[in-house]
C-alpha positions in Angstrom: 0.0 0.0 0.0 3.0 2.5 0.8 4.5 1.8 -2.7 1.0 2.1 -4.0 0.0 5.5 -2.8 3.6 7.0 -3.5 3.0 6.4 -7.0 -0.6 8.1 -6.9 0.9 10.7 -5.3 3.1 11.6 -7.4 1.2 11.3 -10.3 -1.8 13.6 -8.7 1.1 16.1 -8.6 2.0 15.8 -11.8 -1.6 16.2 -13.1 -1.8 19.5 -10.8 1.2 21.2 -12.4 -0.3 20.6 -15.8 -3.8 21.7 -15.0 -2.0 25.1 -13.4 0.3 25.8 -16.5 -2.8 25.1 -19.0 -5.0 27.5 -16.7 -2.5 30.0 -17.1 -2.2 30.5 -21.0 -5.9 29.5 -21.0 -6.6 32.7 -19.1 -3.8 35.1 -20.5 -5.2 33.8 -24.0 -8.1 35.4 -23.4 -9.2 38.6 -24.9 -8.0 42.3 -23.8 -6.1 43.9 -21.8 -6.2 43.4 -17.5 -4.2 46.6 -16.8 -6.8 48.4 -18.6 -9.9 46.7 -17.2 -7.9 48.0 -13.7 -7.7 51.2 -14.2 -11.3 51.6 -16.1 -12.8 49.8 -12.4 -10.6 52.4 -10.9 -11.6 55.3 -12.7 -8.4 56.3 -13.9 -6.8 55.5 -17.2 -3.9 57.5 -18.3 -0.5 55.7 -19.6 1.5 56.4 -16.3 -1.4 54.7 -14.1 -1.1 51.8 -16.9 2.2 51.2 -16.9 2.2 51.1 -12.4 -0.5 48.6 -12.9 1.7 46.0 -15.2 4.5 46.4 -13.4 2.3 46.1 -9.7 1.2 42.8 -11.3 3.8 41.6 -13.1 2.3 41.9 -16.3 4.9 44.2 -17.9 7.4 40.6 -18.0 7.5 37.8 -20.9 4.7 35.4 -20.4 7.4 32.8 -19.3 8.5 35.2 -16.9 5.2 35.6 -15.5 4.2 32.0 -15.8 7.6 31.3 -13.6 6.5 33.5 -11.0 3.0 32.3 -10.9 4.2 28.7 -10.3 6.7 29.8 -7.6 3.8 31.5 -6.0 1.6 28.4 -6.3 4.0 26.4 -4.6 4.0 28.8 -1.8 0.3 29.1 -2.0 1.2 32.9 -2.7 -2.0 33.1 -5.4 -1.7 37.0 -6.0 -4.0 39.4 -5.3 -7.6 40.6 -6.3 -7.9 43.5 -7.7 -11.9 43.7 -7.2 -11.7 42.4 -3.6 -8.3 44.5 -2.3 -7.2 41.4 -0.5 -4.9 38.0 -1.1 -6.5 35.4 -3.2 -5.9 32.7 -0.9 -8.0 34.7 2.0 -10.5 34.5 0.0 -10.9 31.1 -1.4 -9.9 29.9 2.3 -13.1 32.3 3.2 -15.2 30.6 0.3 -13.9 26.9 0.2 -15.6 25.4 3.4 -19.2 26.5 2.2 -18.6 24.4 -1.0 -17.3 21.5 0.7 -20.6 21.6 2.6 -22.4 21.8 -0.3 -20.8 19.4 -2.2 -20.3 17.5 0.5 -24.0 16.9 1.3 -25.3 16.5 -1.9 -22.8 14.0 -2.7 -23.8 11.5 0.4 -27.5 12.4 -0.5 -27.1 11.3 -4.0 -25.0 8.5 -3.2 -26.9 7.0 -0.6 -30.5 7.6 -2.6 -29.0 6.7 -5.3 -27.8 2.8 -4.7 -30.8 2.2 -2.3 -33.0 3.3 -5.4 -31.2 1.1 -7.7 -30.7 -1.8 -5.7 -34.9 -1.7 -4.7 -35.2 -1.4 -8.5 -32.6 -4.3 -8.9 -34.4 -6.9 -6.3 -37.6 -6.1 -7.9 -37.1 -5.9 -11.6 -39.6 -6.4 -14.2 -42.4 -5.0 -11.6 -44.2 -1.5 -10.9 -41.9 -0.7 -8.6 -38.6 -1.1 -10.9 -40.4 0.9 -13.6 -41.5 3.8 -11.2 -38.0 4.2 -10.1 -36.7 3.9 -13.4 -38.8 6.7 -14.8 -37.8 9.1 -11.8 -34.3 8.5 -12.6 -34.6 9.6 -16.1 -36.5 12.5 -15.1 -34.2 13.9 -12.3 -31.5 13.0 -15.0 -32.9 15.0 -17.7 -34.0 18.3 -16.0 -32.1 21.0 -15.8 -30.0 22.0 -12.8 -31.5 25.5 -12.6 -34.8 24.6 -13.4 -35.4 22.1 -10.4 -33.7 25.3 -8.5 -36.3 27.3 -9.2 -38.9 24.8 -9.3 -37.8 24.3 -5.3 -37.7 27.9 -4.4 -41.1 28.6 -5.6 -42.8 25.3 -3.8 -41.1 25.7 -0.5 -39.8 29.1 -0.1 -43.0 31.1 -2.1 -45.9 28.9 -1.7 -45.4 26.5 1.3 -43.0 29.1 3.2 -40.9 26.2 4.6 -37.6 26.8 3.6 -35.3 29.6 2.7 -34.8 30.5 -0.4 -31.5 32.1 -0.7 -27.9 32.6 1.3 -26.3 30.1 3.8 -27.6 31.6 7.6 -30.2 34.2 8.4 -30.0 37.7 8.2 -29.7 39.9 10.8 -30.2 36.9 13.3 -27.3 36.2 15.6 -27.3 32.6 16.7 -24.7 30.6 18.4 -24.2 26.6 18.7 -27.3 24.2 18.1 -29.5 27.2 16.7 -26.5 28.5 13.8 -25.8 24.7 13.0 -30.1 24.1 12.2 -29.8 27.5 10.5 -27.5 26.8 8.2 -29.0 22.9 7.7 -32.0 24.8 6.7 -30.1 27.2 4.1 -28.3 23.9 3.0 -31.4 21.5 1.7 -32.8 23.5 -1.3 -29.4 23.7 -2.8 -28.2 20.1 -1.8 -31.1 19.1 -3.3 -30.8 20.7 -6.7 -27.3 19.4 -6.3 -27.9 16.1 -6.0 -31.0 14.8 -7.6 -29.2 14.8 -11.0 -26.7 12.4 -9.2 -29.4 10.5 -7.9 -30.6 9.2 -11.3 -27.0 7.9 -12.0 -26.3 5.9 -9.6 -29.6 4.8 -9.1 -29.4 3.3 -12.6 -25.5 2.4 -12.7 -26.1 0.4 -9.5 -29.5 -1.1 -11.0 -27.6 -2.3 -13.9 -24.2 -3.5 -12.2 -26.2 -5.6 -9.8 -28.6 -7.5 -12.5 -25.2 -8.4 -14.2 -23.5 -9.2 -10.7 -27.1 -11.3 -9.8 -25.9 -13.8 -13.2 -22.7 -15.0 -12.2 -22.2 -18.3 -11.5 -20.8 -17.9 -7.5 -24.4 -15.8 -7.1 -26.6 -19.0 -8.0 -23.9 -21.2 -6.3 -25.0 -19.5 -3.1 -28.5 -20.1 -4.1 -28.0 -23.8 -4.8 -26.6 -23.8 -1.1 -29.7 -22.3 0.4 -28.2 -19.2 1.5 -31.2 -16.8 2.3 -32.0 -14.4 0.0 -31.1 -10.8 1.4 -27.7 -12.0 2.6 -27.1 -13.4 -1.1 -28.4 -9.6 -2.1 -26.4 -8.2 0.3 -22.7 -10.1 0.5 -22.6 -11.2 -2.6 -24.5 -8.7 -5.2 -24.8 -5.6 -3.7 -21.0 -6.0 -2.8 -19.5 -6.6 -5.8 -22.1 -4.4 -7.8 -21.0 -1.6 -5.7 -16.9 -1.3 -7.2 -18.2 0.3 -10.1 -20.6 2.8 -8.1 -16.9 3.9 -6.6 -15.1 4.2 -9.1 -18.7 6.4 -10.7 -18.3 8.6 -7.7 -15.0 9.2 -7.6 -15.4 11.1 -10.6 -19.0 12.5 -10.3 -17.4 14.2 -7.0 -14.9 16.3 -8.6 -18.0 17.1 -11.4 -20.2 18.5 -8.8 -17.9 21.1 -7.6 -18.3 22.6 -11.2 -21.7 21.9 -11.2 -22.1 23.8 -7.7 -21.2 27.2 -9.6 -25.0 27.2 -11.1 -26.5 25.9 -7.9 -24.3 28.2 -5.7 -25.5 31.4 -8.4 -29.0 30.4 -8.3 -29.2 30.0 -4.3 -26.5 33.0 -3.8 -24.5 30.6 -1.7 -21.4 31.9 -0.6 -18.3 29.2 -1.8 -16.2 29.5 -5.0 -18.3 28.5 -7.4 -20.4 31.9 -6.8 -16.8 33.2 -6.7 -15.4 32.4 -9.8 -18.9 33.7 -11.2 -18.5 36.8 -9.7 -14.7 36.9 -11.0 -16.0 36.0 -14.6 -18.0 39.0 -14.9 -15.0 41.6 -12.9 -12.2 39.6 -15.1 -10.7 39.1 -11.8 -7.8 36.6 -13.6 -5.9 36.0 -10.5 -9.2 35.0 -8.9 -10.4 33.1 -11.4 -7.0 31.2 -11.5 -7.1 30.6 -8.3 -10.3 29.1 -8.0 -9.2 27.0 -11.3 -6.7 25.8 -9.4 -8.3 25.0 -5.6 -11.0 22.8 -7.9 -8.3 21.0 -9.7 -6.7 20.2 -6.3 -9.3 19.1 -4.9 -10.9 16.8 -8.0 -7.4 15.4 -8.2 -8.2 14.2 -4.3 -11.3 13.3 -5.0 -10.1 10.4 -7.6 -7.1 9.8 -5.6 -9.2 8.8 -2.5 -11.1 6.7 -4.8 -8.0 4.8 -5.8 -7.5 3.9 -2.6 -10.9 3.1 -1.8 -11.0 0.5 -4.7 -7.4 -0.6 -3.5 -8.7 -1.5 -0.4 -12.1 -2.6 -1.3 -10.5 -5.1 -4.4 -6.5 -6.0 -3.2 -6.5 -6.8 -7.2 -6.3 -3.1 -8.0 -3.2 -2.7 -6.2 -1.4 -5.9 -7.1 -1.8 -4.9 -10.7 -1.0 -1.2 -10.1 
């Protein structure tokens, strides 16, 4: 295992450093100037202001020059500085990041966990009213759009019903403390996680459904039949088990895909993380922002999968033998 997650490691590093360099021409390949879109935010345009702003931000150097001292301030986790904000980058995705992680974070358990029970129910019972029910809610949380089920959410329980909020993370206005702040913010937290996950939902709900009908023809599942083993254990230990390595590998990569897809979520809802961040970037041309958060995302996507390596390392010992 040792050898095995060196190797991931250092490969997850290596994938980083090329996701920052392509992020870097991607962004400075992008129309106009930066030093002008400064000084036009800061009311003040002439040549000398021009010339203090690419030489404040380092933009007056060769683009391997400036490409240099962006990865030797990535590696110091120096990110630059916003322009818009007037502070450090890194304050502000540290400020940002743990509202996305708890975002993302619950949406991905809720679509997981939905998800397989959905499909195994539809699994066990296949062929019958309940395996077509499920089925058809899968396809139709997997082909609405993102925004729409959004909406659709705020205007049943925050307009008519009045249940939930409709916008923002905590009250406000309101000062709480302990148990009252943490039921606030669970309450800001499940229209968004929602909208987050139902998409998920139909996935795995129909990956899982699938794996475990071809799992429930092998020849060691009717072997335990033959032996009398009951049912849910045979659905359980045997099926559900090894229909489930494919549902990890699935959401190792669906977890680094909802942190993009939290940017529309995080707009519509006006949660406060990075993906309203980078939005709010986009539209400034905030580049060091916006590289920043390019690069936070691809750190934490390349976790996401490298977690999941081990996961399937440990939950199948054949991953790492042939690794």
């Amino acid at each position: 295992m040792p050898g095995y997650l060196l190797g991931r490691v250092v490969k997850a590093a290596i994938v980083v450093l090329a996701i920052v360099v392509c992020n870097f021409f991607l962004i400075h390949a992008a129309p106009g100037d930066p030093a002008s879109i400064i000084a036009g935010q800061s009311g003040a345009a002439d040549a000398k202001f021009l010339e203090q702003l690419r030489a404040q931000f380092g933009l007056d150097q060769p683009l391997h020059v400036q490409l240099w001292l962006y990865l030797k301030g990535v590696l110091t986790l120096d990110l630059g500085f916003s322009h818009r904000q007037q502070m450090p980058v890194s304050t502000l995705l540290w400020d940002r990041l743990p509202a996305t992680l708890l975002l993302t974070g619950a949406a991905f358990l809720f679509a997981v966990g939905l998800g397989v029970t959905m499909g195994a129910l539809a699994a066990r019972r296949v062929g019958t009213w309940g395996d077509s029910v499920i089925t058809v809610l899968a396809l139709a949380f997997y082909a609405t759009p993102l925004f729409w089920v959004g909406l659709m959410l705020v205007l049943l329980f925050s307009v008519t019903l009045e249940w939930l909020p409709s916008f923002g993370m905590a009250s406000v206005g309101v000062e709480m403390s302990g148990l009252e702040a943490v039921l606030d913010v669970g309450r800001h937290l499940i229209l968004p996680g929602l909208t987050l996950g139902l998409f998920y939902v139909a996935v795995y709900a129909r990956l899982t459904r699938a794996t475990m009908l071809e799992v429930a023809d092998q020849d060691f599942v009717k072997t335990a039949r033959a032996k009398g083993v009951p049912e849910g254990r045979i659905l359980r230990r045997h099926i559900l088990r090894n229909a489930l390595l494919p549902v990890i590998t699935f959401a190792g990569i669906q977890a680094g895909q909802l942190v993009g897809g939290s940017i529309l979520v995080e707009t519509v809802f006006a949660w406060p993380g990075i993906g309203r961040l980078a939005f709010e970037a986009l539209l400034a041309r905030d580049y060091q922002v916006l590289m920043g958060v390019f690069f936070c995302t691809s750190v934490m996507v390349v976790l996401f999968n490298l977690v999941t390596d081990l996961l399937y390392a440990l939950v199948d010992p054949r991953v790492e033998a042939s690794a």
